[in-house]
Every structure is written in structure tokens, then in C-alpha cells.
PDB file with one MODEL, atoms N, CA, C and O in Angstrom:
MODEL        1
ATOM      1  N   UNK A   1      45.698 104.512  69.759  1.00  0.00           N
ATOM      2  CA  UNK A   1      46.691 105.362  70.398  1.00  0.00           C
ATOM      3  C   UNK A   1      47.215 104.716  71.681  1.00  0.00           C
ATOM      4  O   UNK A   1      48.430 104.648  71.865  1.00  0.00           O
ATOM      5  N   UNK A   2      46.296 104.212  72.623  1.00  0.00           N
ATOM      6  CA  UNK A   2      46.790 103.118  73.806  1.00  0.00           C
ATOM      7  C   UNK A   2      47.925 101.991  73.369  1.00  0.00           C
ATOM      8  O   UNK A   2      48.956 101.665  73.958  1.00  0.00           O
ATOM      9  N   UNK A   3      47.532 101.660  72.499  1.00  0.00           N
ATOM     10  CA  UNK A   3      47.822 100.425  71.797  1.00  0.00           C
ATOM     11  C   UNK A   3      49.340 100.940  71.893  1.00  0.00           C
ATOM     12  O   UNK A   3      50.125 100.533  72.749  1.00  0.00           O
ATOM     13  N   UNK A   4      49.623 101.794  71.004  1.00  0.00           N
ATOM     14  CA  UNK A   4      50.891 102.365  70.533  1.00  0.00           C
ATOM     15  C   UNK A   4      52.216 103.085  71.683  1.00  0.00           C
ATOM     16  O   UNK A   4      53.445 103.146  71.724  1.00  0.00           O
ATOM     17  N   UNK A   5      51.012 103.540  72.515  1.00  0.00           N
ATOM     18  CA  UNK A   5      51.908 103.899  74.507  1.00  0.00           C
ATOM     19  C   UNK A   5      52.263 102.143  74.501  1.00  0.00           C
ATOM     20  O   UNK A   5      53.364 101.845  74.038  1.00  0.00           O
ATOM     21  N   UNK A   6      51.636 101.341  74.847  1.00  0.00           N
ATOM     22  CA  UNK A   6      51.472 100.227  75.299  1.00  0.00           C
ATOM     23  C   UNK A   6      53.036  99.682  75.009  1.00  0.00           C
ATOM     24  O   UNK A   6      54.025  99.452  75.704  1.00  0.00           O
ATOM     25  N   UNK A   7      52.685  99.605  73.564  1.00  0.00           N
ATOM     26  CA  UNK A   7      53.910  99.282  72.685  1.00  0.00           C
ATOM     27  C   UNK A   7      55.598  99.842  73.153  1.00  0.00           C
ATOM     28  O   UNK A   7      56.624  99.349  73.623  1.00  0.00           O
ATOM     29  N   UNK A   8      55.073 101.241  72.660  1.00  0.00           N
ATOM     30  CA  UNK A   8      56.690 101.957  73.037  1.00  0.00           C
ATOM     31  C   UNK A   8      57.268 101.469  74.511  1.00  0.00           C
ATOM     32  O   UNK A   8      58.404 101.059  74.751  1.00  0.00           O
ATOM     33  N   UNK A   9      55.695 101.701  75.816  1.00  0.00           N
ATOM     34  CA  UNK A   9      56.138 101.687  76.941  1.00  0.00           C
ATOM     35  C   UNK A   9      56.854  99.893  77.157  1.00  0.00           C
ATOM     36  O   UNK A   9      57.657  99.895  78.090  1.00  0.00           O
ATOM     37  N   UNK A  10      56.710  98.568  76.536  1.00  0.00           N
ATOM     38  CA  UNK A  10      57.420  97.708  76.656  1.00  0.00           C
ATOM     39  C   UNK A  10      58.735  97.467  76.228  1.00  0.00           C
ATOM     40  O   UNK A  10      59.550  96.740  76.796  1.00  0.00           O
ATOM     41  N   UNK A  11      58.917  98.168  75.113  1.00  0.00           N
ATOM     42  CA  UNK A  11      60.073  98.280  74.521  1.00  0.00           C
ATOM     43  C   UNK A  11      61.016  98.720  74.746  1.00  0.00           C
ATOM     44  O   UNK A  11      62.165  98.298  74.624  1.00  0.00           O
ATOM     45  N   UNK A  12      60.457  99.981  75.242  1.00  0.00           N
ATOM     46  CA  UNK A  12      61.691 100.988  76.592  1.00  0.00           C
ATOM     47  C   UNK A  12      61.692  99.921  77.875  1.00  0.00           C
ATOM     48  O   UNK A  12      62.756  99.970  78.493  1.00  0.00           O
ATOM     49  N   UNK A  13      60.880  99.122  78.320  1.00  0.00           N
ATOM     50  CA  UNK A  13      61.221  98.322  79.710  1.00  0.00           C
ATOM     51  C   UNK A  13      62.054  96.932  79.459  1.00  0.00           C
ATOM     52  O   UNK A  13      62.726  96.240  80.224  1.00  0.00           O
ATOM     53  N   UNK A  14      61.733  96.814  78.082  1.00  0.00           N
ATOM     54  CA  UNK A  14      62.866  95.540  77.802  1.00  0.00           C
ATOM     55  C   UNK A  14      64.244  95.538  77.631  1.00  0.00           C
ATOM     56  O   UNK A  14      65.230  94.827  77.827  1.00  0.00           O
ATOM     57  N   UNK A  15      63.765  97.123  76.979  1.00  0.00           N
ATOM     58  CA  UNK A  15      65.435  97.108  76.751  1.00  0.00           C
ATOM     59  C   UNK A  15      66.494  97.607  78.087  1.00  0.00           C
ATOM     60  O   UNK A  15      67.696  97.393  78.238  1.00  0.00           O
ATOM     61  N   UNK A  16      65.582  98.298  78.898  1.00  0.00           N
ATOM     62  CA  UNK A  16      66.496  99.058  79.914  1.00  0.00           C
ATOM     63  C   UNK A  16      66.536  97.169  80.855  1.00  0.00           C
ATOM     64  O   UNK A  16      67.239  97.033  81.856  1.00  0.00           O
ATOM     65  N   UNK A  17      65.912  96.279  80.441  1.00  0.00           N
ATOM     66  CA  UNK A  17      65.880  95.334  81.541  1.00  0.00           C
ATOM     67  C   UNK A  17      67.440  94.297  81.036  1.00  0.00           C
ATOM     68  O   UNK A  17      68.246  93.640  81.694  1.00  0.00           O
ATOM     69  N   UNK A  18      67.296  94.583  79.618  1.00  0.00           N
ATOM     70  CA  UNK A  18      68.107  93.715  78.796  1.00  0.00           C
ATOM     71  C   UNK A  18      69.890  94.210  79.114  1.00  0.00           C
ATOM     72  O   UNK A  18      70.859  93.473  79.299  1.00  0.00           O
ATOM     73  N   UNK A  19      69.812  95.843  79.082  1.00  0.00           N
ATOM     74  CA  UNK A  19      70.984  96.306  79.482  1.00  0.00           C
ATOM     75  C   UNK A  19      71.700  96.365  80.743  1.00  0.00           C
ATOM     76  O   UNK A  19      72.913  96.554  80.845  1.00  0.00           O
ATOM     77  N   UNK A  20      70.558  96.125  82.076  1.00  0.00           N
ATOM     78  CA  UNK A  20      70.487  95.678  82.732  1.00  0.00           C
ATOM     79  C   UNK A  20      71.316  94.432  82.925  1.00  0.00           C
ATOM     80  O   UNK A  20      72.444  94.434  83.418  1.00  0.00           O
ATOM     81  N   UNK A  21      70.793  93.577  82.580  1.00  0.00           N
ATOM     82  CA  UNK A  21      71.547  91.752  83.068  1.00  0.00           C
ATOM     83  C   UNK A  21      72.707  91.753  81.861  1.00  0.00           C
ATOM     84  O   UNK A  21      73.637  90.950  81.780  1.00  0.00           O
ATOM     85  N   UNK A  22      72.531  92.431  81.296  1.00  0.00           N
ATOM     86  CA  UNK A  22      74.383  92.932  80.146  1.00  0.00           C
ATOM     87  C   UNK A  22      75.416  93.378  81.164  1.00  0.00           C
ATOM     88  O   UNK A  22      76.543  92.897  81.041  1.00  0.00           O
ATOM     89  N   UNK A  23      75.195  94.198  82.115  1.00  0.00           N
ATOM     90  CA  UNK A  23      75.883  95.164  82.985  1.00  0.00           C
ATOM     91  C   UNK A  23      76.107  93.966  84.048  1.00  0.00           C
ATOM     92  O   UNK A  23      77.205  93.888  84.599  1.00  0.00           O
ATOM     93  N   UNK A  24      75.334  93.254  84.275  1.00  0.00           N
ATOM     94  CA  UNK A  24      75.431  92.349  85.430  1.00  0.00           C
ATOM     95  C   UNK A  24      76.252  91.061  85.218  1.00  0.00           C
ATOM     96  O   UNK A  24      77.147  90.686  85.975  1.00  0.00           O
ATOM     97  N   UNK A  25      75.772  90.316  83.903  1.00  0.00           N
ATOM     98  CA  UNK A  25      76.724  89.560  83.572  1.00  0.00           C
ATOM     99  C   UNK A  25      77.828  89.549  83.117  1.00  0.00           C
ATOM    100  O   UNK A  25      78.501  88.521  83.046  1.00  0.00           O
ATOM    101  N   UNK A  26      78.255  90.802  82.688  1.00  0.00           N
ATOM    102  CA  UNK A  26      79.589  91.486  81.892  1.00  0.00           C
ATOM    103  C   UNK A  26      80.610  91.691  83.017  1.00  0.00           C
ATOM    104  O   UNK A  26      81.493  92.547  82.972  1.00  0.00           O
ATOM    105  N   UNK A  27      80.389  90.710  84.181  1.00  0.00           N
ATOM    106  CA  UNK A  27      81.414  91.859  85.697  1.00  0.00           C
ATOM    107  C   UNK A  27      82.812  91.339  85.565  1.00  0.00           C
ATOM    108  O   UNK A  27      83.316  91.011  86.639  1.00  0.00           O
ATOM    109  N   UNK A  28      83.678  91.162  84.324  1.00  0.00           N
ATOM    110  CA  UNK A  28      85.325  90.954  83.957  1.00  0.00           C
ATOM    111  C   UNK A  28      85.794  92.277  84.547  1.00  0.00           C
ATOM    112  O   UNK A  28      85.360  93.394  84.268  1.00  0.00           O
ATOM    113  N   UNK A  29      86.816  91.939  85.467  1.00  0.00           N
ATOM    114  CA  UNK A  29      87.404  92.813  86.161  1.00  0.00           C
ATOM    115  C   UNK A  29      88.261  93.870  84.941  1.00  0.00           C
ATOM    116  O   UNK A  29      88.549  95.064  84.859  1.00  0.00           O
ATOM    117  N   UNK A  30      88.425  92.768  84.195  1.00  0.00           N
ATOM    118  CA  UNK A  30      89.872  93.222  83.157  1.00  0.00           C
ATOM    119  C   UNK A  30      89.024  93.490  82.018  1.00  0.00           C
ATOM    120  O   UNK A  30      89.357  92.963  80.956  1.00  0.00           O
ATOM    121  N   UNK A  31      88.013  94.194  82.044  1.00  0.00           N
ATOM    122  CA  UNK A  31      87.654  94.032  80.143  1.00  0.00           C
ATOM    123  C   UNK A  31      87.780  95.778  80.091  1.00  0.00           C
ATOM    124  O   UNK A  31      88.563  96.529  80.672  1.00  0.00           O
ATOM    125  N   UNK A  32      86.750  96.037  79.216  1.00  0.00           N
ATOM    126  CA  UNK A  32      87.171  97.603  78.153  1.00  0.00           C
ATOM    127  C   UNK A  32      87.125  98.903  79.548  1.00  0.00           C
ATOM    128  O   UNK A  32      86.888 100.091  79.334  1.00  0.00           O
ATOM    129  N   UNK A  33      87.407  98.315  80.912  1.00  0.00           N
ATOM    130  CA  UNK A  33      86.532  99.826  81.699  1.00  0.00           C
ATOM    131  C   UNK A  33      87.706 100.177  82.409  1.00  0.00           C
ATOM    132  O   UNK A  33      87.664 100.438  83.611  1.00  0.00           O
ATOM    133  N   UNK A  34      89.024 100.209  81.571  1.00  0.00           N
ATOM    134  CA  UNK A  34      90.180 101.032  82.668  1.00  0.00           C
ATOM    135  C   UNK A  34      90.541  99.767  83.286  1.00  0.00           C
ATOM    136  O   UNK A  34      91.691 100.188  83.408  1.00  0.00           O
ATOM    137  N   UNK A  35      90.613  98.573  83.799  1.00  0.00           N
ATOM    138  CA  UNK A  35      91.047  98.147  84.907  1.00  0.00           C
ATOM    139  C   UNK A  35      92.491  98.670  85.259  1.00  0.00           C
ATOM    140  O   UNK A  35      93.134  98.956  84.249  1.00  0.00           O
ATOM    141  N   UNK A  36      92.985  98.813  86.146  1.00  0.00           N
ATOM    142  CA  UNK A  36      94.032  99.079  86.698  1.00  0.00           C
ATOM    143  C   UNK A  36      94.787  98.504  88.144  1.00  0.00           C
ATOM    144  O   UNK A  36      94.379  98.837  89.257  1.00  0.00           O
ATOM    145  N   UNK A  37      95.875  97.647  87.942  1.00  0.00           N
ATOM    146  CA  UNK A  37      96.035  96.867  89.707  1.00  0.00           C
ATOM    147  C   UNK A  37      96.255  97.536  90.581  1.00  0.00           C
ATOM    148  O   UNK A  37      96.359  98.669  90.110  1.00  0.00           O
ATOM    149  N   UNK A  38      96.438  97.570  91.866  1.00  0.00           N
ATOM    150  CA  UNK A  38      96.144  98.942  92.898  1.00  0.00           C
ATOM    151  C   UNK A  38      97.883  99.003  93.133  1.00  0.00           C
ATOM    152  O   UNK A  38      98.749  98.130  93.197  1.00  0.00           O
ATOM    153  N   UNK A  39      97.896 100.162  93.204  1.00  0.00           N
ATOM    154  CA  UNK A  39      98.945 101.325  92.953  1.00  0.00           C
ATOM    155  C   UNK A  39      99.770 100.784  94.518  1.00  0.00           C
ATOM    156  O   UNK A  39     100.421 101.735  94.951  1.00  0.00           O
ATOM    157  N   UNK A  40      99.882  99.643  95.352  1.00  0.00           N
ATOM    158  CA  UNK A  40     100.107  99.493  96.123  1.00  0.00           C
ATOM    159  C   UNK A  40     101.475  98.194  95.501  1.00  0.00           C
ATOM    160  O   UNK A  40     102.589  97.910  95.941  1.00  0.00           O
ATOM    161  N   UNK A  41     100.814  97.783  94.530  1.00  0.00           N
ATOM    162  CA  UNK A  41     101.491  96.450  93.992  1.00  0.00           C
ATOM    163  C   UNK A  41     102.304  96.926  92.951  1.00  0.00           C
ATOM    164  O   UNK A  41     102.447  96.080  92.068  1.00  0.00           O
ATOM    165  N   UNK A  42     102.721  97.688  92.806  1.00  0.00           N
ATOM    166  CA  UNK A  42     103.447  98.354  91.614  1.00  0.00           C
ATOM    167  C   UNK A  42     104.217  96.905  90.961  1.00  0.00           C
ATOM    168  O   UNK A  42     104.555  96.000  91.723  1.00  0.00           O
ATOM    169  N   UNK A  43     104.389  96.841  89.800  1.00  0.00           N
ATOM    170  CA  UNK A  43     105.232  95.866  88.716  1.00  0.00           C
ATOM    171  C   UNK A  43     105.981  96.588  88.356  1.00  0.00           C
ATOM    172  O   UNK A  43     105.604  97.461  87.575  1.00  0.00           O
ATOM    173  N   UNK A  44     107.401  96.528  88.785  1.00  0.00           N
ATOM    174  CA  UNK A  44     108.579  96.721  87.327  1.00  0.00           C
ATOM    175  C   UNK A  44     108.759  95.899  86.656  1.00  0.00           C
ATOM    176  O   UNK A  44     109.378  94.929  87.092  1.00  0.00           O
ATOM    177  N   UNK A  45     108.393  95.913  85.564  1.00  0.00           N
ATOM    178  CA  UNK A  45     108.757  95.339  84.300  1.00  0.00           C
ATOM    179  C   UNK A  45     110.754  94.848  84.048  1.00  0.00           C
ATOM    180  O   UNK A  45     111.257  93.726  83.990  1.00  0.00           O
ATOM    181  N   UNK A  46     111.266  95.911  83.976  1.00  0.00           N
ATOM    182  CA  UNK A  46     112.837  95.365  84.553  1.00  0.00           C
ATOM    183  C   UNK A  46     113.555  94.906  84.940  1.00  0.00           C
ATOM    184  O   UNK A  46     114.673  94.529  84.588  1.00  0.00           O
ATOM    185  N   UNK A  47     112.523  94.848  86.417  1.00  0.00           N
ATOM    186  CA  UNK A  47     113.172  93.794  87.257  1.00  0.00           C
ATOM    187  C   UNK A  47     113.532  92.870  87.207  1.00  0.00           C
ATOM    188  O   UNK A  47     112.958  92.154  86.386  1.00  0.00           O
ATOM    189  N   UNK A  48     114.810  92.165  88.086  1.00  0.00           N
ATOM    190  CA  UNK A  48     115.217  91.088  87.613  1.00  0.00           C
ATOM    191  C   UNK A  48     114.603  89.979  89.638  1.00  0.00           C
ATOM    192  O   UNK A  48     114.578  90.071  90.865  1.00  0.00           O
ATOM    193  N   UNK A  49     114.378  89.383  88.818  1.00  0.00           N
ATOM    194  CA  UNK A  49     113.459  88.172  89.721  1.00  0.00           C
ATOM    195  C   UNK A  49     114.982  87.490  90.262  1.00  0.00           C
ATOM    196  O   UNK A  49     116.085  87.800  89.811  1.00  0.00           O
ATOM    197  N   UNK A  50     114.757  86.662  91.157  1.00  0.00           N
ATOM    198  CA  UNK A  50     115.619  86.075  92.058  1.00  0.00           C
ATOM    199  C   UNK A  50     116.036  85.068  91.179  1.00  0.00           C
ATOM    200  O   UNK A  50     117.263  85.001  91.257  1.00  0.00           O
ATOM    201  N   UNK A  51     115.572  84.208  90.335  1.00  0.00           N
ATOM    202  CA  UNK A  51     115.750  82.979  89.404  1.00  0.00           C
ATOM    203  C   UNK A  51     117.077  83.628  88.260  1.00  0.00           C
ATOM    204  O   UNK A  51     117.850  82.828  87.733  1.00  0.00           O
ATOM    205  N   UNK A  52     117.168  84.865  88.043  1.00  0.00           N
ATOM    206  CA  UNK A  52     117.394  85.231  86.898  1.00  0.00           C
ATOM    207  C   UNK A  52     119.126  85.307  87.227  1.00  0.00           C
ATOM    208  O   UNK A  52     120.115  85.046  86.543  1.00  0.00           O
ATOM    209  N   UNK A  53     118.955  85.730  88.430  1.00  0.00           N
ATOM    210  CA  UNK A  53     120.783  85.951  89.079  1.00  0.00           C
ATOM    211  C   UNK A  53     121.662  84.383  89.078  1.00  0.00           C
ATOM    212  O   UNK A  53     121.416  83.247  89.486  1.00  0.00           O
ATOM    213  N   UNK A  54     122.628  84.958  88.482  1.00  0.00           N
ATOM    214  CA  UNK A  54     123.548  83.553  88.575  1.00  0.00           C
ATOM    215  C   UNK A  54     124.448  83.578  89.535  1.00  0.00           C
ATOM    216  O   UNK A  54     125.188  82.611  89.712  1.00  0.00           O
TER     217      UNK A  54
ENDMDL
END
């Protein structure tokens, strides 16, 4: 029965350790978590850039 705590209790510490350095090495600003550029820098898409005027 020790044996079997023993067991579960590493398995739960590996994995929370494993998800762990996942979370840590995963730090892409731009991947699946919303990124969004700050609302200060707004992009129009429309716009016409200085190059574009003749």
C-alpha cells in the first residue's frame, strides 16, 4: 500500500514539474493566449504609408 502512495505521489510531482518547465519554456508572446499589441499603437490596415503617394 506504501509502495502504491509512493508511486501515485511521484507521478503527480512529475507531472506538475513537467507542466511546469512547458509553461516556462513556451513564453511566445504571439502563440494560442490572446496576444494583442497595446491599444496605444493602433494599425490601420488602410492606411496609406508615405511611399504609396505619388
Amino acid at each position: 500500500m506504501t509502495a502504491l502512495l509512493i508511486f501515485w505521489l511521484l507521478v503527480i510531482l512529475t507531472t506538475g514539474a513537467l507542466v511546469g518547465l512547458r509553461v516556462l519554456l513556451d513564453d511566445d508572446p504571439t502563440g494560442d493566449d490572446g496576444y494583442r499589441p497595446p491599444a496605444s499603437h493602433e494599425v490601420d490596415t488602410f492606411s496609406r504609408s508615405g511611399s504609396s503617394w505619388h
